[in-house]
Structure formats: structure tokens, C-alpha cells
C-alpha positions in Angstrom: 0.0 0.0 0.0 1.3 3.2 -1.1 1.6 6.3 0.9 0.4 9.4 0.7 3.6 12.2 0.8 3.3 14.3 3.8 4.7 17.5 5.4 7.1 16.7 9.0 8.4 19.0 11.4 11.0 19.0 13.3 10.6 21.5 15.8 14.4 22.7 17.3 14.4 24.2 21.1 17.0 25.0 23.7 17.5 22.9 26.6 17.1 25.5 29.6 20.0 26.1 31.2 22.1 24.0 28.8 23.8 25.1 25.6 22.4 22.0 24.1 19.3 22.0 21.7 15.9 19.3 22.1 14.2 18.2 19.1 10.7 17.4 18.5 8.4 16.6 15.5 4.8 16.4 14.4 4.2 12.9 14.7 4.7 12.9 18.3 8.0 11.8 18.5 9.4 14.1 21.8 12.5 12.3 23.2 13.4 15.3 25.6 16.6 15.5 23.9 18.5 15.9 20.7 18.2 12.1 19.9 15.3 12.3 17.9 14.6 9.8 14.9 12.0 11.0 12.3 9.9 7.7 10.4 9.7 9.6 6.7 8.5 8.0 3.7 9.5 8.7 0.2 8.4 11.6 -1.2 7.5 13.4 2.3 8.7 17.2 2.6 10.7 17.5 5.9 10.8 21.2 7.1 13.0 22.2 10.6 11.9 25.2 12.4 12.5 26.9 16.1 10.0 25.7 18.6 7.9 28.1 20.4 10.3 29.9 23.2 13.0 28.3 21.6 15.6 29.8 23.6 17.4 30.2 20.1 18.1 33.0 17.4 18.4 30.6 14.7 18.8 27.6 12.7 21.9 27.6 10.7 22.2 24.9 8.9 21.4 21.5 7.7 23.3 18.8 6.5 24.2 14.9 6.0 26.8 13.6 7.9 29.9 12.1 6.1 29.3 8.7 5.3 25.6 8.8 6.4 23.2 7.5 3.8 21.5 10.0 1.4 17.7 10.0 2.3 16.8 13.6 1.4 16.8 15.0 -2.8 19.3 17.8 -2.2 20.6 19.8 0.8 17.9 21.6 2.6 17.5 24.8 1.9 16.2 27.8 4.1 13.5 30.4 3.6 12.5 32.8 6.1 13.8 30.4 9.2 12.6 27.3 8.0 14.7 24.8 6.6 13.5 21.9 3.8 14.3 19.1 2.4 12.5 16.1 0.6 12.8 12.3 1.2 13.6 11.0 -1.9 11.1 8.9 -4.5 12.8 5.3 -4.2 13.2 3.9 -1.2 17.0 2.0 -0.1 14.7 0.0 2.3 12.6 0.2 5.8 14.9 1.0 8.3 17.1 2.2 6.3 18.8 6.2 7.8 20.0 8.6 6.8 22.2 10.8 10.1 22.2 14.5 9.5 23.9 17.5 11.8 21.8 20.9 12.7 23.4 24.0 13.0 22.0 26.3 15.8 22.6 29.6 17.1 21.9 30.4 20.6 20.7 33.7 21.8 23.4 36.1 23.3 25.9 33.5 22.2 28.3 34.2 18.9 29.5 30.4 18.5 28.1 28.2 16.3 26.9 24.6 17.6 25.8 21.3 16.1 23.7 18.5 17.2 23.1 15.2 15.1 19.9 13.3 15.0 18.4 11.3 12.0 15.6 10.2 9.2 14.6 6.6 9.0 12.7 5.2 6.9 9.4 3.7 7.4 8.7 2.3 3.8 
């Protein structure tokens, strides 16, 4: 049974008191932390964008980590905040993932930090 391509996002927070970041997306997957795993499907449209009283001043960046299977098109790309990307049409198989890094920015802080969760696939 084929699936019907959806919109995911991944919603990017600070940890209080931390110079860390939590993840989140919207199929209710909330580990508390930065290890989150997204289930995509082919064809889905992944968007990353600050949380609500993120504790952050941006999102900087998005990209596949060296070596990491290629599960999205082309490198995301930002507009107005919010950074996109789409699964690609074939799938390598379930299960299969794809780990990724995410620039951040923190308010009243000049440095530059990553955190590195991933995309799975569900189909």
C-alpha cells in the first residue's frame, strides 16, 4: 500500500539552562533530547523550524553527515527560518537512515553549535 507524501516537522528548542538543543516533530515523537529519529516515507517534505520559546536565534544549517546515507533529494534549503528538504522517490529500504547535523545559534551567544539526530525510513 502506497503512501500518501506528507509534510514533517521538526521542531528545534534550547535545553534550559544548557547550551544543548531538544528536538521534536509532528508525529509525536518528543525524546526530551537531541536524539530524535524521524519515520519519513518517500516523497515526504521534511521542514526544521525553532520551537515556540526556543531559547534560540536561529537555525543555521542542515546537512548529511559524512558517510551517512543519502535520504533527502538535495541539501535543505532555508526560507525565512525554515529549513526543507525532501525524502527521496525510491526507497534504499525500511529502516534504512539517513544521520544528519543541525546547525544552531543560541541567543546572546556568537559560537556556532551542532547536534546530530536522523531520518529513517518507514517504507
Amino acid at each position: 500500500m502506497e503512501t500518501k507524501p506528507k509534510i514533517i516537522t521538526i521542531y528545534v528548542s534550547k535545553v534550559a539552562g544548557k547550551k544543548k538543543i531538544k528536538l521534536r516533530d509532528s508525529e509525536d515523537n518528543d525524546p526530551g533530547n537531541s536524539n530524535l529519529t524521524t519515520l519519513v516515507n518517500t516523497g515526504d517534505t521534511i521542514k526544521w523550524e525553532l520551537d515556540e520559546n526556543s531559547g534560540l536565534e536561529a537555525i543555521m544549517g542542515i546537512k548529511k553527515k559524512w558517510l551517512s546515507r543519502q535520504l533527502l533529494k538535495t541539501k535543505p534549503t532555508e526560507s525565512k527560518g525554515v529549513w526543507t528538504g525532501t525524502v527521496i522517490d525510491v526507497s534504499p529500504g525500511k529502516g534504512k537512515y539517513e544521520k544528519y547535523k543541525i546547525a544552531y545559534k543560541i541567543k546572546n551567544n556568537n559560537s556556532r553549535r551542532w547536534s546530530d539526530p536522523k531520518l529513517q525510513m518507514k517504507n
